[in-house]
C-alpha positions in Angstrom: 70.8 135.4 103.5 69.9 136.2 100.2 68.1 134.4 97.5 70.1 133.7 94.8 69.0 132.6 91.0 69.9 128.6 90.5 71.6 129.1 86.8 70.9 126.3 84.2 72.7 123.0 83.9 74.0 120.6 81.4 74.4 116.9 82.1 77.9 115.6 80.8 79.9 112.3 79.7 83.4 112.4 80.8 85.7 109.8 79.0 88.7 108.5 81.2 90.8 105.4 80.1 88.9 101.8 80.2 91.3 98.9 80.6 88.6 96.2 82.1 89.3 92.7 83.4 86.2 90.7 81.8 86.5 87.3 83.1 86.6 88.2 86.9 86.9 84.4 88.1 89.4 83.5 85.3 91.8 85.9 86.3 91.6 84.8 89.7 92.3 80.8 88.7 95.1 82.6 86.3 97.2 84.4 88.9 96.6 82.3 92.3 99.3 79.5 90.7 101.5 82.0 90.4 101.5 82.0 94.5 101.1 78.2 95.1 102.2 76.7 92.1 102.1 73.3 94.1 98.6 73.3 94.7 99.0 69.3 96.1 100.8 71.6 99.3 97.5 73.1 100.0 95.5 69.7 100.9 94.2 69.9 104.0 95.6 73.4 104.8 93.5 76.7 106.3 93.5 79.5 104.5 92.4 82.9 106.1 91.0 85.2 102.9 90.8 88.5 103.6 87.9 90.9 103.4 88.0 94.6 103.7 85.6 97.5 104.5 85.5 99.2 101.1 83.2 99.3 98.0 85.4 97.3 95.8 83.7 96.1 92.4 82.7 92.8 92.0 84.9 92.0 95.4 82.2 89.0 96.1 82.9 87.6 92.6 86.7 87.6 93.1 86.3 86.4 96.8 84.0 83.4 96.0 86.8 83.1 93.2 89.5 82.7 95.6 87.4 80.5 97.9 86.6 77.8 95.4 90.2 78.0 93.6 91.4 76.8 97.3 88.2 74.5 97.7 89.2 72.8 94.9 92.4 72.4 95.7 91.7 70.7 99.2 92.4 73.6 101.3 89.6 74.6 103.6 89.2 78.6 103.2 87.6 80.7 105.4 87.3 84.5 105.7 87.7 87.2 107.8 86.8 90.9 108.1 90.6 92.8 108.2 89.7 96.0 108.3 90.7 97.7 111.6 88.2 99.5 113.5 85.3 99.8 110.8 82.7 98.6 111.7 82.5 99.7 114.8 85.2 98.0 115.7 82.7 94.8 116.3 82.8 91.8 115.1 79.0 92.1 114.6 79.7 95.7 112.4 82.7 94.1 110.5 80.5 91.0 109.5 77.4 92.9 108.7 80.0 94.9 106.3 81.0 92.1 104.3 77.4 91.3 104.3 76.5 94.2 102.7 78.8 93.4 99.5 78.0 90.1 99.2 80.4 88.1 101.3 78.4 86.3 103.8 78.9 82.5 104.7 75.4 81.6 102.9 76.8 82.9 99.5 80.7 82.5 100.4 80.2 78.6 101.5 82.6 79.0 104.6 82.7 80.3 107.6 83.5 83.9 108.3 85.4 84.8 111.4 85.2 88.3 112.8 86.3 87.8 116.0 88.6 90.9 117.7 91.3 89.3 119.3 94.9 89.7 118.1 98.5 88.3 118.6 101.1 91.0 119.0 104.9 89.8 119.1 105.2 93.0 120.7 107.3 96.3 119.3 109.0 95.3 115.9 111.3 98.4 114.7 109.5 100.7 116.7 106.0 99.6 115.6 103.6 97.9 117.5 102.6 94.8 115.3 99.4 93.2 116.0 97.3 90.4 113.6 94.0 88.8 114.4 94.1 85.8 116.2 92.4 83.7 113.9 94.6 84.6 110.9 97.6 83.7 113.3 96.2 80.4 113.7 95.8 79.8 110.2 98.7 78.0 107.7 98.3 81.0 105.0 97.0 84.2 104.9 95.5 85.3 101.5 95.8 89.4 101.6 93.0 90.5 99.4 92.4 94.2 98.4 92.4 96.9 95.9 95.6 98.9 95.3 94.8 103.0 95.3 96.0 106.2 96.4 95.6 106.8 99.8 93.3 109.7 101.0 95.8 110.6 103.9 98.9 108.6 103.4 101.3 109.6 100.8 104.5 107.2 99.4 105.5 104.3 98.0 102.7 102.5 99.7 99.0 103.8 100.1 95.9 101.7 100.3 96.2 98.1 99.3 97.8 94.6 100.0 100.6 95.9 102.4 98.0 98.2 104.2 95.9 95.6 105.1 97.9 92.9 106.0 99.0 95.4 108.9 96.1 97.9 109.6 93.2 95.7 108.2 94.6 92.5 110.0 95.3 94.3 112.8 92.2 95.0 113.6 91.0 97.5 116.0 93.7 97.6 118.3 96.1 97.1 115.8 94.7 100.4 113.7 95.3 102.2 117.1 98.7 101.5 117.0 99.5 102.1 113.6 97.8 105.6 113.7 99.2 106.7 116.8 101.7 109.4 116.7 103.2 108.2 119.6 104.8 105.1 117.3 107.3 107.9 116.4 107.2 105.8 112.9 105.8 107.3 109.8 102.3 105.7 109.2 103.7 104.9 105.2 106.8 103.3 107.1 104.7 101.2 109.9 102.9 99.3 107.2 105.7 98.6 105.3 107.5 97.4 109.0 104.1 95.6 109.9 103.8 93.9 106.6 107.4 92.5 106.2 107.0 91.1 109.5 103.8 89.3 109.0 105.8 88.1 105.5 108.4 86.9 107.4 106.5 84.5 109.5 106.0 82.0 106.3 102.0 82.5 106.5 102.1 84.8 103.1 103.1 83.7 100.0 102.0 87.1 98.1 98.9 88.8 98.1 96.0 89.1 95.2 95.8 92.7 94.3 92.7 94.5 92.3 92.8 97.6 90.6 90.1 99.9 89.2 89.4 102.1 86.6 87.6 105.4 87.0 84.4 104.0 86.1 84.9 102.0 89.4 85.8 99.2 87.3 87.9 95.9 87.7 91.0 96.8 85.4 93.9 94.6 86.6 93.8 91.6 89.3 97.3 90.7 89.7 98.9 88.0 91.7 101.8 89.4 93.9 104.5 87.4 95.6 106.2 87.9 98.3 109.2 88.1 96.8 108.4 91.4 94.9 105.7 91.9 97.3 106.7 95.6 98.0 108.0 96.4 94.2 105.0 95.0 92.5 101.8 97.1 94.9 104.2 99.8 94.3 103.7 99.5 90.8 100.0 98.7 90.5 99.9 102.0 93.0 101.6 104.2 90.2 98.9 102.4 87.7 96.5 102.8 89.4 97.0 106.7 89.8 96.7 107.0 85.8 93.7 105.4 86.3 91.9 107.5 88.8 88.5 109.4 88.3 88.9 112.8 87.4 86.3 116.2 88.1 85.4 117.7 85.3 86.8 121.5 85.8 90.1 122.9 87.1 88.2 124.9 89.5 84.6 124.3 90.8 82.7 127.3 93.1 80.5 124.5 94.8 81.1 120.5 94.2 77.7 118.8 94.9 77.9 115.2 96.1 75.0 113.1 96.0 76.5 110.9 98.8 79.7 110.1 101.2 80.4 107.2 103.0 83.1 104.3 104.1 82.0 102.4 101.1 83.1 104.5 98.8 86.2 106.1 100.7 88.1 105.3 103.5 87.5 109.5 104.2 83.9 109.1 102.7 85.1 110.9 99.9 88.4 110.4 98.0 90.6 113.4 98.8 92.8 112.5 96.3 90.0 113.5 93.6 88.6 116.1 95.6 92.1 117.3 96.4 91.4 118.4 99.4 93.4 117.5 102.8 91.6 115.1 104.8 93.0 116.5 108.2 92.8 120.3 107.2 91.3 122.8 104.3 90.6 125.9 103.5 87.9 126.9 100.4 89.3 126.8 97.5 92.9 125.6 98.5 94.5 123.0 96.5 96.1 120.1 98.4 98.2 118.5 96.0 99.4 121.5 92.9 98.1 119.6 89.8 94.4 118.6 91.4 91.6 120.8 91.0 90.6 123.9 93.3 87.3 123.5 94.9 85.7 126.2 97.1 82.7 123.8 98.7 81.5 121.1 99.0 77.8 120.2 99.3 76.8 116.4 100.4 72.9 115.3 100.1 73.4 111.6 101.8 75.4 109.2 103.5 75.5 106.3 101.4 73.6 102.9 102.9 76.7 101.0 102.7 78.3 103.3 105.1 76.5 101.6 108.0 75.8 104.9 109.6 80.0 105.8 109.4 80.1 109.8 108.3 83.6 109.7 108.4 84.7 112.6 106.5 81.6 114.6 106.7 84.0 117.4 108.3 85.9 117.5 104.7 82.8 118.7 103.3 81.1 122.4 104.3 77.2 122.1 103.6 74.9 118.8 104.2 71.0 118.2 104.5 69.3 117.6 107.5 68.7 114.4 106.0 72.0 113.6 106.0 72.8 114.6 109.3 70.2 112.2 110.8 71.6 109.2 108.8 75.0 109.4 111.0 75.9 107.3 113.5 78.4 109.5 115.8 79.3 106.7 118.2 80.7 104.5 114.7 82.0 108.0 113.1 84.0 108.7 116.3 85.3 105.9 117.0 87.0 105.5 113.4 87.6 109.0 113.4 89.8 108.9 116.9 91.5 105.6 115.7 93.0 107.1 112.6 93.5 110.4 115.2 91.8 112.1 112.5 88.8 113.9 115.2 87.9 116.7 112.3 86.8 114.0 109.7 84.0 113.7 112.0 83.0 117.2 112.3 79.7 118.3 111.0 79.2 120.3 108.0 76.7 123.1 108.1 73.3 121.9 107.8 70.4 123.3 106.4 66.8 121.8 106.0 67.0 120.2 102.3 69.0 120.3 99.2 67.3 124.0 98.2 68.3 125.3 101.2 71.4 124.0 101.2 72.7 124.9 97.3 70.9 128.4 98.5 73.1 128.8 101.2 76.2 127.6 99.8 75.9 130.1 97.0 75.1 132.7 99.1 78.8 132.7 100.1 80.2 132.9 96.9 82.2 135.8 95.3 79.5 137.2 92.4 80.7 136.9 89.2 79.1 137.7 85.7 79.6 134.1 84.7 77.7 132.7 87.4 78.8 130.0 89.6 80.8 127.0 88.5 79.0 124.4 89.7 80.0 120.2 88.9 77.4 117.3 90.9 78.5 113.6 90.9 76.8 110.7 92.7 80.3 110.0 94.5 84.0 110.3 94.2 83.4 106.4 92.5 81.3 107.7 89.8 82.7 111.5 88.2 82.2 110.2 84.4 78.7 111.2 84.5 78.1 114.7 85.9 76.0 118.1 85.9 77.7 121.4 85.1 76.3 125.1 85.1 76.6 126.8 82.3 79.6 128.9 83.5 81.3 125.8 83.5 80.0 123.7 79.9 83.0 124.9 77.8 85.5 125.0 80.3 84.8 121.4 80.8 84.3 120.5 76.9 88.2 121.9 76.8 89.7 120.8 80.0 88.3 117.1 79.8 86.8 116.6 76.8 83.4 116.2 78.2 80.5 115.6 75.9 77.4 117.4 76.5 74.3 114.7 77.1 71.3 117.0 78.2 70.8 120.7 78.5 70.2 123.5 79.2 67.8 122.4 82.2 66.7 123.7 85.3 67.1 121.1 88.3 63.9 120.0 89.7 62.7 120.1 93.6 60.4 117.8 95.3 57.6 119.7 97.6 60.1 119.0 100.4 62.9 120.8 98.8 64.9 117.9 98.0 66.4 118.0 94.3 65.7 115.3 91.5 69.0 114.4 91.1 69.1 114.6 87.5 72.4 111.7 86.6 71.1 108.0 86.4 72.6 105.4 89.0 
C-alpha cells in the first residue's frame, strides 16, 4: 500500500434553514388540548407515554412536558420504552436507553415500564399486529416521536408517530413481524395497517409529533389527531425533508464520520443524507438521483449512546480498531436480523487508527491533479460544521454556500495515530 500525501483542509460553516421551537414545554401545554380538550375526562386515567430509541433533541424536556401536562390534569402517566428490539431487545437495554437521554423515573417522576410482553389480536389485513402489554392495559396511549425520512422505508409514512405505534409498540416480537418478508405486506403498508388498528381500539386520541431542523434542532412539535392522524405525519414528513441536513459537496472521494450509532440513526448513519442504500451499495453509487455521490466512507467511533449497537457499520467501508472493539455483536445482530437487514452488521475494513485508516482509504482512490475530495462531520446529526480539502473549498462555497472558518491546515495525529478532530462538539 502506498503512502499517500494528506492534502490541506479548511473548516466550514454550512447554513441550512432554522425554524426553532423555543419554548419546548409551552408548545407541549399548547398542542396536548388539541387531543383532550376535556382534560376533567383524564382524572384518574393511565396514560402510557411513549419513549423511543433515538437521539431526539431535548426529548426529556418534551417528555417531562407531557408527563406533568397529564399530572396536572389528574391522570397518572407513566412511560414505556416502544422501540422494538433496540435495546437488545431487554427490558433492562430499552430502560438503560431512555436513561441515557434523560428519561428515567428519578427525573421523569413515574414509573417506567419496559417489560416485553405483548397482546396480538392476531393477523389484521395480512399483518401480524402486536402492542406491549402494558400499553394494552392502559386507558390512552400517548405516541411520542419525531417525524423523519426513513433510512430504509420509502412512502407516505417513514419514521415517526405511525411507526412507532406499530414497530416501537410492538416491541421485539412485534418488529419481527413487521420486518419479515413473509408478511407479504409492504413494510410502509404494515405500519399504516398496524397503526389504524391500534387507532381503532379507542386508546389513541392522536399522537404528539416533533420535527427537527438540520442543526438537530426542535423546529415544529405538533399535536396530531386521530382524525387526520395519517394526513397530518404525512405532512410534517414532507417538512421535515426540506429540513434535513445536507453534505457539503455533490460528490465526496472519502466522507469521514467521527461517529455512528442507534442514537443518531436508526442505520447508525442516516442514508438518506449519505444517500447510500442501507441494504446494498456500491462506491460512489447514488441511491436516490438528487443526493450526493460518495465513494467511502470512513467511521472513527461508535457513539456512547449506541450502547454497543454498530448497526450500520456494514454501510460504511473503513473503521478504527478502536471502533471495532466498541461493538457489541450479539446487540448489532440481533437488530440487524430483526429488521432482516444482516449486511448492516457487517464490518467495515479495519485498520489500526485514524492514519492508517485515511491512508488506506486513499490509497484506493482514482489519482487526480485536484487531489481528493474529502468532507468530515461529527455525525449525520451535525453536517453544518465540516472539514473540506482543498479540492473541495470552492466547490462547496458554490454548491452550499459554505463559509470558510479556518484554513488552510494540516490535521493533527496523536502519537497513537488517532487524529485531532479539528470541528468543536
Amino acid at each position: 500500500m502506498r503512502d499517500n500525501p494528506i492534502p490541506k483542509f479548511y473548516t466550514i460553516d454550512i447554513p441550512f434553514e432554522r425554524p426553532k421551537e423555543n419554548d419546548i414545554a409551552g408548545a407541549v401545554a399548547r398542542e396536548l388540548p388539541r387531543l383532550f380538550p376535556d382534560s376533567a375526562s383524564l382524572v384518574g386515567k393511565t396514560v402510557a407515554i411513549t419513549g423511543g430509541s433515538r437521539g431526539i433533541a431535548n426529548i426529556d424536556t418534551i417528555t417531562k412536558s407531557a408527563v406533568d401536562w397529564f399530572t396536572e390534569r389528574g391522570a397518572s402517566p407513566f412511560i414505556l420504552p416502544a422501540m422494538g428490539s433496540h435495546g437488545g431487545g431487554t427490558p433492562e437495554g430499552q430502560s438503560a436507553l431512555l436513561d441515557h437521554y434523560g428519561i428515567s423515573e428519578a427525573t421523569m417522576g413515574v414509573p417506567i415500564k419496559s417489560e416485553m410482553e405483548t397482546h396480538s389480536p392476531g393477523v389484521v389485513d395480512g399483518v401480524e399486529i402486536h402492542c406491549a402489554q402494558v400499553a394494552w392495559e392502559a386507558d390512552i396511549i400517548l405516541p411520542l416521536n419525531r417525524v423523519k425520512a426513513h433510512t430504509g422505508i420509502k412512502g407516505p409514512l417513514e419514521s415517526g408517530i405511525s411507526k412507532i405505534c406499530a414497530i416501537g409498540l410492538g416491541k421485539l416480537r412485534g418488529a419481527e413481524c413487521y420486518h419479515s418478508p413473509e408478511a407479504g405486506v409492504r413494510i410502509g403498508d404494515a405500519i399504516r395497517i398496524g397503526a389504524q388498528w391500534l387507532i381503532d381500539q379507542g386508546k389513541v386520541q392522536g399522537g404528539l409529533a416533533i420535527v427537527e431542523n438540520g442543526y438537530h434542532e426542535t423546529a415544529i412539535i405538533q399535536a396530531v389527531p386521530k382524525d387526520t392522524f395519517f394526513e397530518d405525519e404525512e405532512a410534517l414528513l414532507t417538512r421535515s425533508k426540506e429540513l434535513l441536513p445536507r453534505l457539503a459537496l455533490p460528490s465526496i472521494d472519502l466522507l469521514w464520520l467521527k461517529q455512528i450509532g442507534k442514537d443518531i440513526s436508526g442505520s447508525g448513519l442516516d442514508t438518506n443524507v449519505v444517500n447510500r442504500h442501507p441494504h446494498a451499495h456500491m462506491p460512489g453509487k447514488r441511491w436516490q438521483p438528487e443526493g450526493p455521490k460518495v465513494v467511502y466512507i470512513l467511521v472513527s467511533e461508535l457513539s456512547p449512546g449506541s450502547e454497543g449497537n454498530g448497526l450500520g457499520m456494514g454501510i460504511c467501508d473503513f473503521a478504527t480498531q478502536s471502533f471495532a472493539a466498541q461493538v457489541d455483536h450479539q446487540k448489532t445482530q440481533l437488530n440487524a436480523l430483526t429488521s432482516f437487514a444482516p449486511n448492516a452488521a457487517g464490518l467495515p475494513l479495519i485498520r489500526e487508527n485514524d492514519q492508517d485508516m485515511l491512508n488506506a482509504s486513499m490509497s484506493v482512490l482514482r489519482r487526480s491533479e485536484r487531489g481528493p475530495a474529502i468532507v468530515g462531520i461529527k455525525n449525520t446529526q451535525h453536517c453544518s460544521q465540516a472539514f473540506v480539502s482543498e479540492a473541495g473549498l470552492a466547490t462547496a462555497q458554490e454548491h452550499s454556500g459554505a463559509q470558510a472558518l479556518e484554513g488552510p491546515f494540516d490535521l493533527d495525529f496523536t502519537e497513537a495515530g488517532d487524529v485531532i478532530w479539528p470541528l468543536s462538539d
